[in-house]
C-alpha positions as YAML, in Angstrom:
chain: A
units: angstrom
residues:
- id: 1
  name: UNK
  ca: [-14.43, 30.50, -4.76]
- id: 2
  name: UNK
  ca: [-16.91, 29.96, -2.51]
- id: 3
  name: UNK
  ca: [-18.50, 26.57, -1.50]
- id: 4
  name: UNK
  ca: [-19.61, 23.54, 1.05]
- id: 5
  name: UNK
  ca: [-16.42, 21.91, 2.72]
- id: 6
  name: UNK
  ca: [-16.51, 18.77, 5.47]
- id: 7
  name: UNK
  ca: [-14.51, 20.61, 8.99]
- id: 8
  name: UNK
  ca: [-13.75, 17.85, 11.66]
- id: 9
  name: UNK
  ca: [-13.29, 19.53, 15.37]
- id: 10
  name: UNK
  ca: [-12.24, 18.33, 18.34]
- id: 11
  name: UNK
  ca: [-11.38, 19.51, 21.69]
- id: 12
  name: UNK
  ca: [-10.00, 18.50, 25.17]
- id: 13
  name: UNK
  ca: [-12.61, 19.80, 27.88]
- id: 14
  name: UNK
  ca: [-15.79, 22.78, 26.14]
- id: 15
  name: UNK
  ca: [-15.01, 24.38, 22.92]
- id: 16
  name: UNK
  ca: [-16.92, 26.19, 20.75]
- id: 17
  name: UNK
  ca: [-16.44, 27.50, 17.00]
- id: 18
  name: UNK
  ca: [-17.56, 30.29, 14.67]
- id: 19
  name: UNK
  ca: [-17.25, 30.47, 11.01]
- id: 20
  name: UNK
  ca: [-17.93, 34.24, 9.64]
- id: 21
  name: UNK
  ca: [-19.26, 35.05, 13.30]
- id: 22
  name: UNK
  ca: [-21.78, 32.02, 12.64]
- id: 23
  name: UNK
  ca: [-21.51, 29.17, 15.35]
- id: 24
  name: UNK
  ca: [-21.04, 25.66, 13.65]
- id: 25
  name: UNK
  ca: [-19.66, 23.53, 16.97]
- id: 26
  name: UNK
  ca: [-19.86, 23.43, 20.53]
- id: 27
  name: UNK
  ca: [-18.74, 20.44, 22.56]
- id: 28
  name: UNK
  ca: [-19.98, 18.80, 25.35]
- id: 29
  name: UNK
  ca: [-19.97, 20.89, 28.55]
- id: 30
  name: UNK
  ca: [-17.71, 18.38, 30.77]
- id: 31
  name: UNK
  ca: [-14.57, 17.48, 30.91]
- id: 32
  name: UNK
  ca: [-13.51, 15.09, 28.26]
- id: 33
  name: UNK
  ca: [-10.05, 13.40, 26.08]
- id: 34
  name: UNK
  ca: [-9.33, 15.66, 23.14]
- id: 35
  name: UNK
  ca: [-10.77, 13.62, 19.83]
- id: 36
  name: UNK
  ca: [-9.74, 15.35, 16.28]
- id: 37
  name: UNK
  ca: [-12.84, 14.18, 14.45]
- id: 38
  name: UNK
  ca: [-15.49, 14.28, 17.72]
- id: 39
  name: UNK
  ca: [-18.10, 17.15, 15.91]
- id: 40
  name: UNK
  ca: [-18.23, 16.63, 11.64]
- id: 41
  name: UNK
  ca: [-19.76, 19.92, 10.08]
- id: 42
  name: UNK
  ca: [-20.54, 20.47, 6.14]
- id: 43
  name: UNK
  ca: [-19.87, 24.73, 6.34]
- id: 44
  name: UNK
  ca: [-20.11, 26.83, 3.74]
- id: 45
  name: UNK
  ca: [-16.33, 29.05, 3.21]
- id: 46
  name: UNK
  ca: [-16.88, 32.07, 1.20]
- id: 47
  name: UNK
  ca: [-14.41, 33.41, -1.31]
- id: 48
  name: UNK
  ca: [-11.33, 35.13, -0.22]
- id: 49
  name: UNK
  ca: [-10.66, 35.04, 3.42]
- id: 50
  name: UNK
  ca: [-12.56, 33.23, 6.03]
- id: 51
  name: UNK
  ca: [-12.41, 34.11, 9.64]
- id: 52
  name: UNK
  ca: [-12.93, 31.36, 12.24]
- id: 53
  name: UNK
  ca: [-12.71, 31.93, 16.27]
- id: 54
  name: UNK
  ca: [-11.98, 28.82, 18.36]
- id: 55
  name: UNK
  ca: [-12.93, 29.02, 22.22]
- id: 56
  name: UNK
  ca: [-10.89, 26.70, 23.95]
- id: 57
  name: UNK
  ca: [-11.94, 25.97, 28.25]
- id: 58
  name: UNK
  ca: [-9.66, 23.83, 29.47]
- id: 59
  name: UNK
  ca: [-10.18, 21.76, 32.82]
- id: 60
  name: UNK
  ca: [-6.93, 20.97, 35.11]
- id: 61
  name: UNK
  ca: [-3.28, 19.67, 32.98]
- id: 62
  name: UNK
  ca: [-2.95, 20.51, 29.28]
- id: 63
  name: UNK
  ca: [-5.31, 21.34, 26.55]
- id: 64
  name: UNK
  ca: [-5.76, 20.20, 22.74]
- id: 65
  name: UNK
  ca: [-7.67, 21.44, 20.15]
- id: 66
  name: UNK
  ca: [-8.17, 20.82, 16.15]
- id: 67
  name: UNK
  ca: [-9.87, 22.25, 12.93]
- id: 68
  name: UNK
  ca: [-9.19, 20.05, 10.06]
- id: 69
  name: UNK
  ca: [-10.69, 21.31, 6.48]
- id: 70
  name: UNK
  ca: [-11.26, 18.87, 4.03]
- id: 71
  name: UNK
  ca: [-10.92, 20.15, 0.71]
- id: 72
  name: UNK
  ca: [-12.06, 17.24, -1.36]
- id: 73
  name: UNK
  ca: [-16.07, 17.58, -2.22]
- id: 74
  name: UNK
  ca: [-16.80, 14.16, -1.54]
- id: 75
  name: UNK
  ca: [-14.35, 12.70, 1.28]
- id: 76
  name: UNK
  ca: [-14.13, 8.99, 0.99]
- id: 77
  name: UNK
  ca: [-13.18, 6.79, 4.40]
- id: 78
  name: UNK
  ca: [-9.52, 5.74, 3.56]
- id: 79
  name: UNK
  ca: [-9.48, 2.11, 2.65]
- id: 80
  name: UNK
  ca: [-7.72, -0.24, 5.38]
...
């Protein structure tokens, strides 16, 4: 079905990400650690298959990346 999901991206170096050909991130342009939660987007998935592109540019040693999708409606912090 569709609906309105929380996405957490992060990226070591420039990235930028497309939902459905629809840009929803792009980092920083410099280089930078790789954080998994450094952007927080509320996207809208549509039903059946969802297409997302992830441009990675990656400075000098290794490169990381993430897309996390959280599928509960109302994400609550995680209690310490």
């Amino acid at each position: 079905e569709p609906e309105d999901l929380w996405v957490a991206i992060g990226s070591d170096d420039q990235s930028k990400v497309w939902l459905n050909d629809q840009l929803i991130w792009k980092s920083a342009d410099y280089y930078k650690s790789w954080v998994p939660n450094e952007g927080l987007r509320k996207v809208h998935f549509r039903k059946g298959i969802n297409r997302v592109l992830y441009r990675l540019e990656n400075g000098q040693f290794s490169g990381g990346f993430s897309f996390i999708v959280c599928l509960s409606k109302d994400p609550q912090p995680a209690a310490p």
